[in-house]
ZAMARGU-4260 file (C-alpha; in steps of 0.2 Angstrom, whole numbers, plus 5000, padded with zeros to 4 digits):
<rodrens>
0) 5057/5013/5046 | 5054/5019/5029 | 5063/5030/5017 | 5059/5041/5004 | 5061/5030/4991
5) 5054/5012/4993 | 5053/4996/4982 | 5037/4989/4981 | 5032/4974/4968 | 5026/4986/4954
10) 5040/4997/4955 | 5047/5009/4966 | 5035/5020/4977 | 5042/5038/4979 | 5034/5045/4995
15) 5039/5064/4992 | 5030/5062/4975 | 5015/5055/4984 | 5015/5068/4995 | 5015/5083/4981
20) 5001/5073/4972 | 4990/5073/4988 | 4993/5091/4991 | 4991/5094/4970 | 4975/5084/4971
25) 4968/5096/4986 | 4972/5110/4976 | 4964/5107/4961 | 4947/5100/4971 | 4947/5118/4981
30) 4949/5127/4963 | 4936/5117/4956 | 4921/5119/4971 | 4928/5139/4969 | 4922/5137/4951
35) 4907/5128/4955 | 4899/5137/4967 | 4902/5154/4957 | 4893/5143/4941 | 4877/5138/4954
40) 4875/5152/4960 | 4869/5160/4944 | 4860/5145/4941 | 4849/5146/4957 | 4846/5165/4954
45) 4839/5163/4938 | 4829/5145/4942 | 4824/5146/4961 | 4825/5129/4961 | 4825/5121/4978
50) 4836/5105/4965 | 4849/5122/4962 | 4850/5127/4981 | 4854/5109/4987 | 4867/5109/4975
55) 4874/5125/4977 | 4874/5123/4997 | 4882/5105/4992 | 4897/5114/4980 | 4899/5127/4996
60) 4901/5113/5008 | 4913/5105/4996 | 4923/5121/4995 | 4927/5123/5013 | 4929/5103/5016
65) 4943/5104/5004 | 4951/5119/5012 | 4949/5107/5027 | 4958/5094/5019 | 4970/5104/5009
70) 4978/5109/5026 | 4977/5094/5032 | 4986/5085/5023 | 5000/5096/5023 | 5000/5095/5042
75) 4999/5075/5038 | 5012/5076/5027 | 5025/5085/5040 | 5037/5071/5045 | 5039/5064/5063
80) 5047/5076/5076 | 5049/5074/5094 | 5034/5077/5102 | 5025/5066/5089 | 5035/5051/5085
85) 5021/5041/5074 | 5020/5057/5062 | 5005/5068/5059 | 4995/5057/5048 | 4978/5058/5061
90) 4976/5075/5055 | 4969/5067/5038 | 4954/5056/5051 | 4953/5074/5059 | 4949/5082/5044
95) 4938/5071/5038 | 4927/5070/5053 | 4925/5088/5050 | 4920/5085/5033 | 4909/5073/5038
100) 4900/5087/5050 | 4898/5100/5038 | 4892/5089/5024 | 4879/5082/5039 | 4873/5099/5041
105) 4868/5106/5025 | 4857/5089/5022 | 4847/5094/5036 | 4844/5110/5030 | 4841/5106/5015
110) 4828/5094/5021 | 4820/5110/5029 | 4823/5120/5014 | 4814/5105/5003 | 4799/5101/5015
115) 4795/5120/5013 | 4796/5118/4994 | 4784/5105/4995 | 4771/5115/5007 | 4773/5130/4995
120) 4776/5125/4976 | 4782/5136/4963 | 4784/5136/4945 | 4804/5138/4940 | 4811/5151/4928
125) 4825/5149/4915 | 4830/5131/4916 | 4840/5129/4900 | 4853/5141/4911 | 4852/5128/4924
130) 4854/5113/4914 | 4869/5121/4906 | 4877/5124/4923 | 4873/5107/4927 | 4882/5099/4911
135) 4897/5109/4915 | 4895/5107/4934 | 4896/5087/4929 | 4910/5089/4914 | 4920/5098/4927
140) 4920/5084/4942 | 4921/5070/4933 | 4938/5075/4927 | 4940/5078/4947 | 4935/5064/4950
145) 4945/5052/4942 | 4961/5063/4946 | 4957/5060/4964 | 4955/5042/4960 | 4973/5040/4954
150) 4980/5053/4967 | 4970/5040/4979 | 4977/5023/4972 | 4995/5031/4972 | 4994/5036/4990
155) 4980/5028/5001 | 4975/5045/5007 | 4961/5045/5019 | 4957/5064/5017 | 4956/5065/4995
160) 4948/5048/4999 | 4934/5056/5009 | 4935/5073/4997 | 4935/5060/4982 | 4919/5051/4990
165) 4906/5068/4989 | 4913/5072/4972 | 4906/5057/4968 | 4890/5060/4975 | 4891/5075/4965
170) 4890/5068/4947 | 4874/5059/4953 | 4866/5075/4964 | 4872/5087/4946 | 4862/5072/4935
175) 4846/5072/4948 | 4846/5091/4950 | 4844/5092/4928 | 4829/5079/4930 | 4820/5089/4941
180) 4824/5105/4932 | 4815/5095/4916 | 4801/5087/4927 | 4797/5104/4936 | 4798/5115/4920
185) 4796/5106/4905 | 4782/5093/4910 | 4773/5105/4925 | 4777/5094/4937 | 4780/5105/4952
190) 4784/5093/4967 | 4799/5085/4958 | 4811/5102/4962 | 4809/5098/4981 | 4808/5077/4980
195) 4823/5077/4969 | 4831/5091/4983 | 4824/5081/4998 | 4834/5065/4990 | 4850/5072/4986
200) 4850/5080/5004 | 4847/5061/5010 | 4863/5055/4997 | 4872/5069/5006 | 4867/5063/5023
205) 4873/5045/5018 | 4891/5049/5013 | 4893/5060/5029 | 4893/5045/5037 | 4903/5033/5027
210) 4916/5049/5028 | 4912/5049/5047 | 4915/5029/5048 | 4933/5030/5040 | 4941/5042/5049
215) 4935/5034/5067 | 4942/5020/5059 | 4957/5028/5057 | 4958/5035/5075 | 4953/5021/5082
220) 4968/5013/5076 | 4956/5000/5068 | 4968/4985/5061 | 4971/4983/5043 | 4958/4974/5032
225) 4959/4954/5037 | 4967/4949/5019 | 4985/4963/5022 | 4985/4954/5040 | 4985/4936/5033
230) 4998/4942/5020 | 5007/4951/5033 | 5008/4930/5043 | 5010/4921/5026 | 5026/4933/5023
235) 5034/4931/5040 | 5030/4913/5039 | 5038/4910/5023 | 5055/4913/5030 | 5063/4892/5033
240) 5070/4898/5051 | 5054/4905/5056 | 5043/4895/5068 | 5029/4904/5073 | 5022/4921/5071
245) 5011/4928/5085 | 5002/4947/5094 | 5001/4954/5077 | 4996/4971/5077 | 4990/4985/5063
250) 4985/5004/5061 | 4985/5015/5049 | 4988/5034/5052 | 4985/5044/5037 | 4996/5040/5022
255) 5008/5028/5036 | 5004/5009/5041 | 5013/5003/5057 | 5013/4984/5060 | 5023/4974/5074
260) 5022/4957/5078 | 5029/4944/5087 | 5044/4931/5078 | 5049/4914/5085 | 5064/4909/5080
265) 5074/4893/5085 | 5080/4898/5104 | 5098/4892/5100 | 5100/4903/5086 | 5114/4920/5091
270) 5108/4935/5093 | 5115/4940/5076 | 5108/4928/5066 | 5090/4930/5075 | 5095/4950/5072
275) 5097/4944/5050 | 5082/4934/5050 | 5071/4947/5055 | 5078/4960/5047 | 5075/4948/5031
280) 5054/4946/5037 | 5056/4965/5038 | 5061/4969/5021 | 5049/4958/5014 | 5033/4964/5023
285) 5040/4984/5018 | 5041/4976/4999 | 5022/4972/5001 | 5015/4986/5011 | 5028/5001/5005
290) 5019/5013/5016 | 5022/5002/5033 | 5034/5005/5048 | 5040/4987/5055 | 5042/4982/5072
295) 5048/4964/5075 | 5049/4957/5093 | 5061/4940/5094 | 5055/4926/5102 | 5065/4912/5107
300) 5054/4895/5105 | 5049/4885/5120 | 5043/4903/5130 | 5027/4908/5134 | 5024/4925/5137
305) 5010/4935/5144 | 5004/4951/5138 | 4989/4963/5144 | 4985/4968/5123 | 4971/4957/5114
310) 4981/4943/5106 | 4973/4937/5090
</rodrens>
C-alpha cells in the first residue's frame, strides 16, 4: 500500500503534490484553449480561411476535452473507498476516450468543411491578422506544452498525457495554418487554405487514435511495458533467500500501478521470516515504481500450483 510520501531513487515522491500539479496542469490547459479560441475566432472572421476554421474548431475541441480531463482527474484523484477498493484512476482512460471522440469528430468535418473549400475556392481577406493570431496562438502552447510535459514526467498521468498529446499537434497545425495563410494570400495560390485544412484534420484524426489506444490500454488493464516487468523479477530475484519468482501480474490505473506476483522461498523457512523477506522484495519494488501497490503471494519450494490466470 502506498503512502503519501514515498522514497523513490531520485528523491522522495510526494503524491498529494502530484496530485495538485495534475489538477494545476488542467487548469491552466482549460484557460489557455479559453484564450485561444476567443484569439481564432477573430482570426477566422477576418481571414475565411478554411486553415483558420480547422483551427479554431481544433482550440474548441481542446477546450471542452480539458474540461473533460480537468474533472476527471479530480475524480481520479479521490482516494479509494468502499465501493471502489482500486481507487478512481479509470476515470483518466474514461476521459480520455472521450477526448479521443470529440477530437475524431471535428476531423471529419473538417474534411467536409475542406473538400467544399476545394470545390468552391476563395481568395482570403486580412491575413497579417491571422498570422499574428497564429504566432500568439503557437507562443501561448508551447509554454503549455512543456508545463504539461513536467506535470506528465512528475506524475505518469494518462489524462494531461492525452491533453499534452493535441497540444502538441497544435504547435504543428498553428505553423501549417500560417503557410497556407501565405501560400493562399501572398502567392495567389488558392487550394493551399483547404489542403493545409484537409491535412491538419487528418493530424487530428491520428492523435485521436493514439489518445484512443492509451486509454484502452488502460482499461484493459494492459501489463506494464516489458522492461518495469523484467525490473520488477530482477528486484525480487535479487533477494539471497529467494528462489523463484512466478504469475507476475501488472496494471495501471490512472496515476496508480498495482503488481502481485508469486515469491518462492525456501519451504522450511517460519512464517515470520518468509512474512520479512517479502516484505523486504516489497519495499524494494515501491523504491523503483513509487506509484505501485504490491501484492506478494508466498510459496513454499517444491509445490506446484494450478491457476486459471495466463501465467507468463
Amino acid at each position: 500500500m502506498t503512502s503519501d510520501t514515498q522514497q523513490a531513487p531520485g528523491g522522495p515522491v510526494d503524491l498529494e503534490a502530484n496530485g495538485r500539479l495534475m489538477r494545476l496542469a488542467t487548469y491552466a490547459s482549460v484557460s489557455v484553449a479559453v484564450t485561444l479560441i476567443a484569439l481564432k475566432t477573430g482570426a477566422w472572421i477576418v481571414t475565411e480561411s478554411i486553415a483558420m476554421l480547422s483551427t479554431l474548431v481544433d482550440s474548441l475541441l481542446d477546450a471542452l476535452a480539458s474540461i473533460v480531463s480537468l474533472l476527471a482527474v479530480r475524480h481520479a484523484l479521490t482516494p479509494a473507498d468502499r465501493e471502489h477498493r482500486f481507487g478512481h484512476g479509470k476515470a483518466e482512460a474514461l476521459a480520455a476516450m472521450a477526448q479521443s471522440a470529440f477530437i475524431a469528430g471535428s476531423a471529419v468535418l473538417l474534411l467536409f468543411q475542406a473538400g467544399e473549400r476545394l470545390i468552391n475556392p476563395r481568395p482570403l481577406a486580412r491575413v497579417e491578422a491571422g498570422i499574428l493570431v497564429m504566432l500568439v496562438s503557437i507562443a501561448l502552447t508551447v509554454v503549455l506544452v512543456l508545463f504539461q510535459i513536467w506535470v506528465v514526467r512528475r506524475t505518469r498521468s494518462v489524462a494531461v498525457a492525452a491533453d499534452s498529446l493535441h497540444y502538441k499537434g497544435d504547435i504543428l497545425v498553428n505553423a501549417a495554418v500560417i503557410a497556407a495563410l501565405i501560400l493562399g494570400s501572398w502567392l495567389g495560390w488558392l487550394y493551399a487554405d483547404p489542403i493545409f485544412g484537409a491535412i491538419i484534420a487528418l493530424y487530428i484524426l491520428y492523435s485521436a487514435w493514439l489518445i484512443m489506444r492509451t486509454a484502452l490500454d488502460m482499461l484493459m488493464d494492459r501489463e506494464m511495458p516489458e522492461a518495469d516487468r523484467d525490473r520488477i523479477r530482477e528486484i525480487a530475484m535479487s533477494h539471497p533467500e529467494v528462489a523463484s519468482v512466478h504469475d507476475l501480474r501488472t496494471r495501471r490505473s490512472g496515476p496508480s500501478s498495482f503488481v502481485q506476483f508469486h515469491l518462492v522461498m525456501d519451504a522450511d523457512l517460519t512464517l515470520l521470516k518468509a512474512h520479512e523477506i517479502s516484505d523486504a522484495v516489497e519495499m524494494e519494488i515501491r523504491d523503483a515504481f513509487p506509484e505501485a501497490e504490491v501484492l506478494i503471494h508466498q510459496d513454499p519450494t517444491g509445490i506446484i500450483e494450478k491457476h486459471a490466470f495466463y501465467r507468463p
